[in-house]
N, C-alpha and C positions, 0 to 999 in steps of 0.2 A: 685664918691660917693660910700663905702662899705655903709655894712651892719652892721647893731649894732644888736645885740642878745642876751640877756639874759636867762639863764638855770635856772632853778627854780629844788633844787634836796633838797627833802623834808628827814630833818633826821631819820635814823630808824624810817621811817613809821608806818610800819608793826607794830612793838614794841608798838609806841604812842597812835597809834590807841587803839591797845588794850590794853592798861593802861585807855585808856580815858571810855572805856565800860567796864572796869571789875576793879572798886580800888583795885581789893584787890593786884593787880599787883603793883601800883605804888610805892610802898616801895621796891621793888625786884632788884635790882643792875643786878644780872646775870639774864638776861632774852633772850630765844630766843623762834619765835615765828614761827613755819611752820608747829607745829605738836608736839603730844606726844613724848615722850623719847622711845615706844616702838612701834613707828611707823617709818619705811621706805621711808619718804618722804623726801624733803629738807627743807633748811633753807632760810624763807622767810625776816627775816633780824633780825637781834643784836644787844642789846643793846649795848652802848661804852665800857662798863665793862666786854662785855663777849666776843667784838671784841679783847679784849687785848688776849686773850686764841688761839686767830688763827682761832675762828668761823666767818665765813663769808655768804652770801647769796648766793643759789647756792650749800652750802655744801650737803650731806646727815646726816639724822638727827644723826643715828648710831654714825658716824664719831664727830659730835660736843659733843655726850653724852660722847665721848673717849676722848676729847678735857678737858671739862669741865661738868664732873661731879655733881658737885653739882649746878648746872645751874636750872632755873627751863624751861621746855618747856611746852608751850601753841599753842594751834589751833585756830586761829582767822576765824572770820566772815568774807565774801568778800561781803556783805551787808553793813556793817560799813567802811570797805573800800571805799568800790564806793561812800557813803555818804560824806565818808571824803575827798576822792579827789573831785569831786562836791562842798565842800564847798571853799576851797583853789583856784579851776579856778574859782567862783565867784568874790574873790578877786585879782585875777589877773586881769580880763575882766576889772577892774577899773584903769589899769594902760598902757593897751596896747590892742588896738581893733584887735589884733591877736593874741590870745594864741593856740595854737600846745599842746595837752596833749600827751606826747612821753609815756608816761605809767601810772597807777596811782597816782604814786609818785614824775614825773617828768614833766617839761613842757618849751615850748622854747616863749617866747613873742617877735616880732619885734618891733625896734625902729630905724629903719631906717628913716632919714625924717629928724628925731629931734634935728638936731647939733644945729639950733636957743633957741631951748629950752633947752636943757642941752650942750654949747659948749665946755665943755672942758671933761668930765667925768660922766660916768651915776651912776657912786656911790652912790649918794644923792638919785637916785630912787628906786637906788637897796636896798638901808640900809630901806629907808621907805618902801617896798614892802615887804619885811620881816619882820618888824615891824607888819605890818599890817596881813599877814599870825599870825604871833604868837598870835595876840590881840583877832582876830576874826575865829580862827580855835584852838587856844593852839598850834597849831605842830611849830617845828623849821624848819630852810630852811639854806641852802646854796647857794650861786648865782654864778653863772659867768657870765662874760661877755665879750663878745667876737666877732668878724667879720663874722664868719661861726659856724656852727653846730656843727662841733668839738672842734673849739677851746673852745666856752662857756661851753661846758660838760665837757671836760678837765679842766676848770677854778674852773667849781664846786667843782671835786673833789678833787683838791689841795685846795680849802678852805674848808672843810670838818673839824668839823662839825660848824653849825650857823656859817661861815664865809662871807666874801665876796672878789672879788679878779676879776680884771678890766687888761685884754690883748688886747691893740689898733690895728691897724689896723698897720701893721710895724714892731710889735714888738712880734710877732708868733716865729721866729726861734730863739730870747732869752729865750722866754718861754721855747719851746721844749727843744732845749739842756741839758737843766741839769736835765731830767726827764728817767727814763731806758725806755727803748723799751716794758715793756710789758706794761706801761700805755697807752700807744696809743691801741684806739681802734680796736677790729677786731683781737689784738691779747694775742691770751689765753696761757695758760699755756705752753702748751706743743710743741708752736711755739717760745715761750722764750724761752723755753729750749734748742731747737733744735737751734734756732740763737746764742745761748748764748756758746753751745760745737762746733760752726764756729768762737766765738772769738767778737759774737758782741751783745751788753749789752745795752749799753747807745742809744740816739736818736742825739747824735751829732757824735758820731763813720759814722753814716749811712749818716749826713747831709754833712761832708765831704770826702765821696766817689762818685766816678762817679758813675753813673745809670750802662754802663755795666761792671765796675767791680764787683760793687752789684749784677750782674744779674747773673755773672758768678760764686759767691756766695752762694745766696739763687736761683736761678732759676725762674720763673715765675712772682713771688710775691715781685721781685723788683721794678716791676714802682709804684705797688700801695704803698708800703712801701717809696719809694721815694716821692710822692707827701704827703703822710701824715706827713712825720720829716720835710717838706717846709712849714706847715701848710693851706694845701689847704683845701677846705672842702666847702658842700654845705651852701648858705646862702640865701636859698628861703622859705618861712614857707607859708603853705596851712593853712587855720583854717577848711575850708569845708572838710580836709582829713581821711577819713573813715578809722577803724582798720583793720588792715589786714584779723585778724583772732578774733573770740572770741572762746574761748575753757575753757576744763577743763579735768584736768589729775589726776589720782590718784596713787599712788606708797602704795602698800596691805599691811597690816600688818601681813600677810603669805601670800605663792604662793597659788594659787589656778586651780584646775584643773575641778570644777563644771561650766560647760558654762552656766547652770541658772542661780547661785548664778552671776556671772560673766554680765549677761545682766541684774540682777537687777539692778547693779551697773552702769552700760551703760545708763541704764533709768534714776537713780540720777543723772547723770554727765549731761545728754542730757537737763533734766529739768532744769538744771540751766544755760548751755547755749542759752534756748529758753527764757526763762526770764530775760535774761542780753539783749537777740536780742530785746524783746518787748519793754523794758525799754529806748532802745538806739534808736527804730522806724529805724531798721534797719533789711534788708531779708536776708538771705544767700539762694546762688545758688549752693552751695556744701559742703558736709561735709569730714572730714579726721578721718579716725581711728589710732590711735595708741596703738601698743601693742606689752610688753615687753617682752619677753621669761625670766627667772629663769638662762638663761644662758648668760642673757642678749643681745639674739637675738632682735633688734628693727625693725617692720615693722609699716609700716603704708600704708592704702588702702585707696583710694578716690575715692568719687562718687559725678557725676552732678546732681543736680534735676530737672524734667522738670519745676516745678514753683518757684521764689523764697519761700519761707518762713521764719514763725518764728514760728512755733507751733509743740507743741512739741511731737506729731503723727507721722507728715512727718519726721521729722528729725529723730527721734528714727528707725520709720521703715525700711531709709536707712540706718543710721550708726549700724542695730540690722544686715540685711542683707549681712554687710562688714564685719562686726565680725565672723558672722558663717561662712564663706568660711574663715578667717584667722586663726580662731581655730581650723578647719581642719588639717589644718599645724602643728597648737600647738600638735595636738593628734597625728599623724602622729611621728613627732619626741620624743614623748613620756615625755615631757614637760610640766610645769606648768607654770602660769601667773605670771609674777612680778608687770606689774603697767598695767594699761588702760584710754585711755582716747578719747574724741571728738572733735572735731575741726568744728566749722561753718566755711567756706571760703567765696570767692567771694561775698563779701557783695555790698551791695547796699543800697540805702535810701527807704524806706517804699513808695510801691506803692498806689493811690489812690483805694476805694473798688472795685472789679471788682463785674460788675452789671448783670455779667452771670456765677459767680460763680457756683459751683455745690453744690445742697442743701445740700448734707452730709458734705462740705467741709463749707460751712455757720453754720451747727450744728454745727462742732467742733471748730471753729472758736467761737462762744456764749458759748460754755462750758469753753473756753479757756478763756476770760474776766470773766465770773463768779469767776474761778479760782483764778482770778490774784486778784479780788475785797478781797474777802475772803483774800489772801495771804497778800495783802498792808494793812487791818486791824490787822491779828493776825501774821501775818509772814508766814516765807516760806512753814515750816514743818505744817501748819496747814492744809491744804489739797495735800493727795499725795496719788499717784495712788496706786494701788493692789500690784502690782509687788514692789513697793519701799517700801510698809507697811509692808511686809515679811520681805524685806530684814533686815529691823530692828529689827525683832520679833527675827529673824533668826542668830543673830552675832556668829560668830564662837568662839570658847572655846578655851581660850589661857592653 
C-alpha cells in the first residue's frame, strides 16, 4: 500500500492577499509584493504578468525594479497573511484529517487509506478542494498529487498556475525524465550551473547513469541526486509538527552603523516574533541572531534560554545581548549593517502556568495580555514600547 498525498501550493499568495486588503491593487497587472521599489529586501512573490519579466520570489527587490520598471511594488502585512492561510487550512481540515502547513502558502493533506473511496484517481477531490479554497477564501491553488513529498510538490509546480496534475505510484521516472535537473528540489542555481558545465542538464541524463559514475562526476552529492531522479522521497505527514523556527529579518533601506538605532529595530522584529509565538501557544528555548555585514559578511549568534518563552522581555534581552558582542565585530572591522534579524528556535508547545513563578516574571507576563488585548482590538502598532516609538519618530532622511 503507498502513500497518496496531495500538495495544496496557493497562487501568488502574497500578491492575493494583498489585492484582497488593499483594492486599490486589484487593477494592477505588474505587481510585486516584498517591499518598496526603494528598499533592499526581497521579493515575496509575483504577479503572473510580472513573472513574465524574470521576477521571481527570492529575488532582491533592486534587481526586479531593473527587471521591471514600471511595476508597482508594495509591502504587505504578515497579519493578513497568517489570516489568510488560517482560512485555506480550514478548508482543507474538511477534506483530509491531516493537513501539514509546509509554509503559509503551502500545505501537504494525507489520503492514504482511500483507494475504496476514490479507486482509480484523486482528481475529483482535488478539482473540488480547489473549488472550495477559491469559493470560500477567493485565492487560487494548484494541486499535485502524488506518493511521496516530492513528487506532489513537484506535481504542483508543473500545474502552475490553478492547475491540477495526478503522478501514480509507478509512474515517478516518466514524470521526472523530461524535467532539467534544476527542478528537482535541493537544487539552486548555482548547482545547475555547475552540473550543467560537467555536461549534465536533464533528470533522465542522471536516471541513466550508474550511481558510481555519477559519483566520479559530481562527488558526494551523487547518492542523493540518484535517489531523487528515482523519485524517492518521504511520505509520512505529522499534523502535531511544530515550525522549526519562527523569525523575522529585515534587509535596511541604507547601512547602518548606529547600534541603537539598530537594537530599536531588534525590538520591532522581536515583538513580532513573540506575538506570532503567543498566537501559535508555542515557547522557544533559544533564539538566533542574524546579521549582515555591508560587505555581505553573514553571522549569526545563538543563545539557549534557561525557561522556555514567549514574551517579549526575555527574548529581546537575549537576542539585544547577541547583537552587542556581534557588533563588536561589525565596529572592529569598520563596517556597516545591511539587514538584521531574529530567530525563536527550539520550540515547544505552551506549558501549563507554573504555580511558582516569580512575581516579576507574573507582572510581565499581565502586562504582556494586556498588550495583546489592546493589540487584537486596534492592531499591532497600537501599543509599542519606548524604544520602537522612537524608532518611528526617528526614520532616517533619504
Amino acid at each position: 500500500m503507498w502513500a497518496r498525498l496531495l500538495h495544496v501550493d496557493l497562487d501568488a499568495f502574497f500578491v492575493e492577499v494583498s489585492r484582497q486588503y488593499h483594492p486599490e491593487l486589484r487593477n494592477i497587472e505588474l505587481l510585486v509584493v516584498g517591499g518598496r521599489r526603494d528598499q533592499r529586501g526581497v521579493v515575496q512573490s509575483a504577479s503572473h504578468a510580472a513573472r513574465r519579466f524574470g521576477i521571481h520570489a527570492g529575488m532582491p527587490i533592486a534587481e526586479a525594479v531593473r527587471l521591471c520598471p514600471q511595476a508597482t511594488f508594495f509591502q504587505g502585512a504578515f497579519t493578513h497573511y497568517r489570516d489568510a492561510s488560517r482560512a485555506v487550512r480550514t478548508v482543507l481540515q474538511d477534506f483530509s484529517p491531516t493537513v501539514v502547513m509546509a509554509s503559509l502558502d503551502e500545505a501537504y493533506l494525507d489520503f492514504s487509506g482511500t483507494e475504496r473511496q476514490y479507486p482509480v484517481s484523486l482528481l475529483p477531490v482535488a478539482e473540488e478542494l480547489r473549488d472550495q479554497v477559491k469559493q470560500r477564501t477567493g485565492l487560487d491553488a494548484s494541486i499535485g498529487i502524488g506518493p511521496n513529498r516530492m513528487i506532489a510538490k513537484m506535481a504542483s509546480d508543473c500545474a502552475k498556475p490553478r492547475g491540477l496534475m495526478e503522478v501514480r505510484a509507478g509512474w515517478e521516472l516518466g514524470f521526472l525524465a523530461g524535467l532539467p535537473l534544476s527542478a528537482l528540489p535541493g537544487v539552486g542555481p548555482k548547482t545547475a550551473q555547475r552540473w550543467a558545465e560537467l555536461g549534465l542538464t536533464d533528470v533522465y541524463q542522471v536516471q541513466a547513469m550508474d550511481e558510481q559514475d555519477l559519483g566520479r562526476l559530481i562527488g558526494a552529492d551523487a547518492r542523493g541526486l540518484k535517489l531523487r531522479v528515482q523519485g524517492q522521497g518521504g511520505s509520512v505527514l505529522r499534523a502535531d509538527r511544530l515550525p522549526k523556527s519562527v523569525s523575522r529579518e529585515t534587509t535596511l533601506s541604507r547601512d547602518l552603523r548606529d547600534p541603537e538605532r539598530l537594537e530599536r529595530i531588534l525590538a520591532l522584529l522581536t515583538a513580532r516574533v513573540a506575538a506570532q509565538l503567543r498566537d501559535e501557544q508555542i515557547l522557544a528555548k533559544a533564539v538566533t541572531l542574524k546579521l549582515r555585514h555591508d560587505d555581505f559578511r553573514t553571522v549569526t549568534r545563538r543563545r539557549t534560554l534557561e525557561i522556555a518563552t514567549d514574551l517579549d522581555a526575555e527574548l529581546y534581552h537575549a537576542v539585544r545581548t547577541l547583537f552587542r558582542a556581534a557588533f563588536a565585530d561589525v565596529r572592529n572591522r569598520d563596517r556597516a549593517v545591511r539587514l538584521i534579524g531574529i530567530a525563536a528556535t527550539n520550540l515547544g508547545t505552551a506549558a501549563e502556568e507554573d504555580l511558582f513563578e516569580p512575581p516579576e516574571r507574573i507582572r510581565l507576563r499581565h502586562l504582556t495580555e494586556a498588550v495583546e488585548k489592546v493589540r487584537g482590538k486596534f492592531g499591532f502598532d497600537a501599543v509599542t514600547p519606548g524604544t520602537i516609538a522612537e524608532l518611528r519618530r526617528k526614520r532616517p532622511k533619504k
